[in-house]
C-alpha positions in Angstrom: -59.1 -14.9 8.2 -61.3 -18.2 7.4 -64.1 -17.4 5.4 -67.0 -20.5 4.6 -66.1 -21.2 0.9 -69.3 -22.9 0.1 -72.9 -21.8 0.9 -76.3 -23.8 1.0 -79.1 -22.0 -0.9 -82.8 -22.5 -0.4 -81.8 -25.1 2.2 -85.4 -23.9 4.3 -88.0 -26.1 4.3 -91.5 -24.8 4.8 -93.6 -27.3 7.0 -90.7 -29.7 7.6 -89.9 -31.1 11.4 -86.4 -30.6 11.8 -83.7 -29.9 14.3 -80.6 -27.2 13.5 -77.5 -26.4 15.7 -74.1 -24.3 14.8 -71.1 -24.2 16.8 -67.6 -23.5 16.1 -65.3 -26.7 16.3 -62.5 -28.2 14.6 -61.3 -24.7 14.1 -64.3 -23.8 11.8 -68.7 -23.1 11.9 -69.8 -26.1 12.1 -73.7 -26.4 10.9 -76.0 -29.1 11.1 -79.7 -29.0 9.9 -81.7 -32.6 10.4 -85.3 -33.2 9.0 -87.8 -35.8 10.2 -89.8 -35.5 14.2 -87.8 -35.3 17.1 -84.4 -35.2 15.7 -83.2 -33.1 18.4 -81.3 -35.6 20.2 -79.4 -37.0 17.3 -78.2 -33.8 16.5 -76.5 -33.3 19.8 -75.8 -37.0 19.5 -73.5 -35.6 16.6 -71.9 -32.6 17.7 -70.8 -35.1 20.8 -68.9 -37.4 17.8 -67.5 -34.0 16.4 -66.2 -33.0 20.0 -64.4 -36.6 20.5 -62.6 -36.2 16.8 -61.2 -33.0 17.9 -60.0 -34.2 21.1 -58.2 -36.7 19.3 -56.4 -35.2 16.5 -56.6 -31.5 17.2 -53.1 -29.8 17.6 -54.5 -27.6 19.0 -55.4 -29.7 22.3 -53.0 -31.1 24.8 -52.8 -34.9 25.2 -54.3 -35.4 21.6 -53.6 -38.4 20.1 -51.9 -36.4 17.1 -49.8 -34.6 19.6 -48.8 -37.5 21.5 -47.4 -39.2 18.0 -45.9 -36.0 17.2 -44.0 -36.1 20.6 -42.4 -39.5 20.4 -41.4 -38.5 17.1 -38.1 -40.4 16.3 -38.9 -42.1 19.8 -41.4 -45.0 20.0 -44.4 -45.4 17.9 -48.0 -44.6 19.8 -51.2 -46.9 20.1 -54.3 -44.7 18.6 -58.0 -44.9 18.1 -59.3 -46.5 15.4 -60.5 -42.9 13.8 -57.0 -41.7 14.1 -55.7 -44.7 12.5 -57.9 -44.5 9.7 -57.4 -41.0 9.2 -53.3 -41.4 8.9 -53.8 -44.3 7.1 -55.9 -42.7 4.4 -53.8 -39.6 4.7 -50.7 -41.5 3.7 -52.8 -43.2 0.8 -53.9 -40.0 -0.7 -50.0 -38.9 -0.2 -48.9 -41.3 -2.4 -51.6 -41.2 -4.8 -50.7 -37.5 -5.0 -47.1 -38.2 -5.6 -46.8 -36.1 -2.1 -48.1 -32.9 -3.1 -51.0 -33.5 -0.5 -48.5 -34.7 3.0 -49.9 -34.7 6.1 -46.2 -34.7 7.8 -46.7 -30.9 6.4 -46.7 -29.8 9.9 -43.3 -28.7 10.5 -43.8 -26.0 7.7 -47.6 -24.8 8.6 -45.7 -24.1 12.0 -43.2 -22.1 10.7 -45.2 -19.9 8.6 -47.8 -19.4 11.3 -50.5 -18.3 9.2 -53.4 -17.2 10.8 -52.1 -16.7 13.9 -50.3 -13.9 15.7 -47.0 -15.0 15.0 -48.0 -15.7 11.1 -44.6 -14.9 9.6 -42.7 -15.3 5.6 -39.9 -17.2 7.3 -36.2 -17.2 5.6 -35.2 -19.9 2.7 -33.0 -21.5 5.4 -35.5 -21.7 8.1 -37.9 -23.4 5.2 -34.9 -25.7 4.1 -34.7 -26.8 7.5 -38.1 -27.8 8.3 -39.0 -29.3 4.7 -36.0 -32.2 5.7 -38.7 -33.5 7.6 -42.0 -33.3 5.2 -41.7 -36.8 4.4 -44.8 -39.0 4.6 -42.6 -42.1 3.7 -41.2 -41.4 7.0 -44.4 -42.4 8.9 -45.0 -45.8 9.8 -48.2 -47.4 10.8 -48.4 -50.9 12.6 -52.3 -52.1 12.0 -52.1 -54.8 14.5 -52.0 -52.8 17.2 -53.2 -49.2 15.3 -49.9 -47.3 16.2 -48.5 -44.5 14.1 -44.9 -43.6 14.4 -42.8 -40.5 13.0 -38.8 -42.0 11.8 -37.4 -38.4 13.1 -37.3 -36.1 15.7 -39.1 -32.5 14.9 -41.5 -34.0 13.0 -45.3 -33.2 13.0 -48.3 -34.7 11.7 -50.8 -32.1 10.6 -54.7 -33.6 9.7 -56.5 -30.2 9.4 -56.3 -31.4 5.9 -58.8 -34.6 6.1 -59.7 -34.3 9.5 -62.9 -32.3 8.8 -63.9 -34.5 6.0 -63.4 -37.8 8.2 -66.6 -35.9 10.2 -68.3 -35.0 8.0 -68.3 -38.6 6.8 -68.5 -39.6 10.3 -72.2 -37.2 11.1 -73.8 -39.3 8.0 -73.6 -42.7 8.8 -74.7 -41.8 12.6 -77.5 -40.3 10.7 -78.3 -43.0 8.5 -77.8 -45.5 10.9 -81.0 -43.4 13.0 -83.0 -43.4 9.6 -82.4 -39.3 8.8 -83.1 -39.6 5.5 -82.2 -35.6 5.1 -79.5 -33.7 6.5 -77.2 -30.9 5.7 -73.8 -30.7 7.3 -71.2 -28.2 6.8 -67.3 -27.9 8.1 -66.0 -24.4 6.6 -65.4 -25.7 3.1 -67.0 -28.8 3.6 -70.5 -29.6 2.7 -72.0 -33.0 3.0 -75.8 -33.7 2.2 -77.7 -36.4 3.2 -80.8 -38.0 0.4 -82.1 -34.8 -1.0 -84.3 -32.3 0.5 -87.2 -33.1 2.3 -89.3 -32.5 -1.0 -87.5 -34.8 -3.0 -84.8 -32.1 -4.8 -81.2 -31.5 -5.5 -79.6 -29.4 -2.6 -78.0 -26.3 -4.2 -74.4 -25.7 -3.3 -73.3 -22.5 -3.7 -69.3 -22.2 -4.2 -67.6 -19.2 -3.4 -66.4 -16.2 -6.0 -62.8 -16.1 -4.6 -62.5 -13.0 -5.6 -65.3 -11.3 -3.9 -64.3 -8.9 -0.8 -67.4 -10.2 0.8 -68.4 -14.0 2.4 -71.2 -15.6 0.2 -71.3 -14.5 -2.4 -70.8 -17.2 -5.4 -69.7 -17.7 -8.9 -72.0 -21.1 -9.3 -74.3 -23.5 -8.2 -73.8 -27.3 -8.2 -76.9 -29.6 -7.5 -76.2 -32.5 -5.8 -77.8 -35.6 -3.8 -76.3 -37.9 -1.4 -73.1 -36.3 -2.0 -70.1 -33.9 -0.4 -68.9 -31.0 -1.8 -65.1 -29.9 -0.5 -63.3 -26.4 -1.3 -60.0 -25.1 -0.7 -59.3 -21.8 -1.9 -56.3 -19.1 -1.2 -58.9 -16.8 0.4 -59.8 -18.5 3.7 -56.7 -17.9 5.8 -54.0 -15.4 4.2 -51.8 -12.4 5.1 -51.0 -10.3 2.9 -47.2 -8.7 3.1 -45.9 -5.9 0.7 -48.6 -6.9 -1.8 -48.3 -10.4 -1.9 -50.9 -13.2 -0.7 -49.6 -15.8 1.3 -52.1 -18.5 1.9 -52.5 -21.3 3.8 -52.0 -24.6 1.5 -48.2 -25.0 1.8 -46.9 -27.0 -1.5 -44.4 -29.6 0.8 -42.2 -29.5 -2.4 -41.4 -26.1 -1.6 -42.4 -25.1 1.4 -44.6 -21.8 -0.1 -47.8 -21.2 -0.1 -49.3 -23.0 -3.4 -48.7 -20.7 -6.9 -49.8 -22.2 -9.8 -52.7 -20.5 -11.1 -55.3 -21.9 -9.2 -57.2 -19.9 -6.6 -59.9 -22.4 -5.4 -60.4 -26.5 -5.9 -63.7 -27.6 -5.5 -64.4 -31.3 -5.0 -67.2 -33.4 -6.2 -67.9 -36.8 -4.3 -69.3 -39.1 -2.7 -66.9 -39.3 0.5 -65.7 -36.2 2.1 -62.9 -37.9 3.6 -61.4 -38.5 0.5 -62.9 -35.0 -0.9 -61.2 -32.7 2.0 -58.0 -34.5 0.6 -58.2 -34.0 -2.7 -59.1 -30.5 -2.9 -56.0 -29.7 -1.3 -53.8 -31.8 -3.8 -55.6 -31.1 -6.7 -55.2 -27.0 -5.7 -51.3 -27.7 -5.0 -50.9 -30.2 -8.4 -52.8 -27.2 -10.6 -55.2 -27.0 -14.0 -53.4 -29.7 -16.0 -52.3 -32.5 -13.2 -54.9 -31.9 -10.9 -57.9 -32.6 -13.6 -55.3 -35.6 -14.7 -56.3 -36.9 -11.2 -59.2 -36.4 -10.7 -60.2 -38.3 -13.9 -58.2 -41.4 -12.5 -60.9 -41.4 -9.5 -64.5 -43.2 -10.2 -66.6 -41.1 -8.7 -65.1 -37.4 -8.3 -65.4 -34.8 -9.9 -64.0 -30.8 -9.7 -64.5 -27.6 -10.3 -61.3 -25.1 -10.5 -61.2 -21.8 -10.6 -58.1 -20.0 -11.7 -56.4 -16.3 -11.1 -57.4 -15.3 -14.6 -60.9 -16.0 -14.2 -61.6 -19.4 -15.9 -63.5 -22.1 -14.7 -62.7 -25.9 -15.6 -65.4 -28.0 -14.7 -65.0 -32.1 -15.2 -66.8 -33.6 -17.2 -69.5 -35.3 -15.3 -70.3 -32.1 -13.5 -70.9 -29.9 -16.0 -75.2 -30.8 -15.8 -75.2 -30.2 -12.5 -73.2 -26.8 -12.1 -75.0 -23.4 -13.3 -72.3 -20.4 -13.4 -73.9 -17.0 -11.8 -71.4 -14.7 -12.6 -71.2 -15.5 -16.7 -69.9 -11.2 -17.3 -66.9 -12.2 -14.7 -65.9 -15.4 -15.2 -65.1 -17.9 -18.4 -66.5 -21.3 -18.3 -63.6 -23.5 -20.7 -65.1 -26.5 -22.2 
């Protein structure tokens, strides 16, 4: 199940040239809204960019350049593109920063588990032991002369579906500013990045997802926000549920489980989605108290968490620009 965990509200424009396309890539909706006269062109000019990032670091394609790393893996290291290398090489920084709890060389695990697929499974404690030996991002070594990325052992598996979105998002913006869009939505799933503000000089409203609710869009807030991106991961966009229990998708490499810390949803605040699509995923797996301590080591970012027993911590700088909507339902702690 993969549900849009953050929603664009009075995004229409009345009056206003623009151009709109959505299409599903990188495993997700992808939606693109440009404003400004014949636009049309450099929206397709985007989707094209999309298309060429997921041919390159897709798992889910043969010949990728993720997949042919993760085939020589304890072989030879492989030359890449510049995007892949940039993507590994921020993955890795954002590893460390994190003190692993976001690791890209998760792949092993997100295998095993299978979730969202037809052979999703809740695989034994030896099976688990087995692949986390090689969750290791220390284990990945990049040569930046040549941009080649190789994996120390056999087995192992580079997984970007972490970042990879983000890098495109990020990616869709500067082709636009580089044409001289001065307004533009884009949204990845969980990730929203928007261009200036809209067309009549406003805040976009972002609308982030109740994770609770049994239905898509609806929202427990609204964050306003210019020139920014706004990333969520939440345990409610691809799950199975087995004897009463949730098993998500964001896999803790400590353990190997889907994350369980009290968090249900990580929303992050920024100015780069690259580095947002990251952090929401380590600041969901690192929880309340060391996520937050993160996030406030970051110029720049900011987060809004949302937790199983209905609270919602907001940073700081945020707390102007976010409006809760369901104040009978959830707590806002100060």
């Amino acid at each position: 199940m993969l549900l849009i965990s953050i929603t664009l509200l009075g995004c229409s424009a009345k009056n206003e040239d623009s151009s709109f396309k959505s299409d599903y890539k990188m495993g997700t909706i992808v939606q693109l809204k440009v404003y400004g006269a014949g636009v049309e062109s450099t929206v397709e000019e985007a989707f094209t960019l999309i298309d060429e990032l997921e041919q390159k670091m897709s798992l889910n394609i043969k010949g990728s350049e993720i997949n042919q790393v993760n085939n020589s893996a304890g072989k030879k290291g492989v030359e890449v593109s510049i995007d892949t290398y940039r993507v590994i090489d921020r993955a890795l920084n954002y590893a460390k920063l994190s003190q692993g709890y976001f690791d890209p060389t998760i792949g092993p695990v997100v295998k095993l588990w299978g979730i969202g697929s037809e052979e999703q499974q809740i695989p034994s404690k030896d099976e688990l032991a087995d692949k986390l030996k090689l969750v290791n991002y220390k284990q990945v070594k990049l040569n930046p002369e040549i941009k080649s990325i190789s994996l120390a052992t056999a087995g192992m598996i580079l997984d970007v579906g972490g970042i990879a979105k983000g890098y495109a998002a990020d990616k869709v913006i500067e082709l636009l500013k580089g044409q001289g869009v001065k307004s533009a939505y884009i949204s990845l799933g969980g990730n929203v990045s928007v261009l200036g503000a809209k067309p009549d000089g406003s805040d976009w409203k972002v609308g982030i997802q109740d994770p609770k609710a049994k239905t898509r869009g609806e929202i427990i807030g609204i964050v306003n926000v210019k020139d920014k991106t706004v990333v969520t991961s939440g345990n409610y966009e691809r799950y199975f549920i087995e004897d009463g229990v949730r098993y998500h998708h964001i896999l803790n490499p400590q353990t190997g489980y889907p994350a369980r810390n009290g968090v249900i949803s990580a929303t992050i605040v920024a100015k780069s989605s690259f580095d947002a699509d990251a952090l929401s995923t380590a600041v969901y797996i690192l929880g309340v108290e060391q996520g937050l301590q993160l996030v406030n080591t970051l110029d720049g970012v900011e987060a809004i968490l949302i937790t199983e027993d209905d609270q919602i911590y907001v940073t700081d700088k945020l707390k102007d620009k976010f409006k809760i909507t369901k104040e009978n339902k959830y707590s806002l702690i100060n």
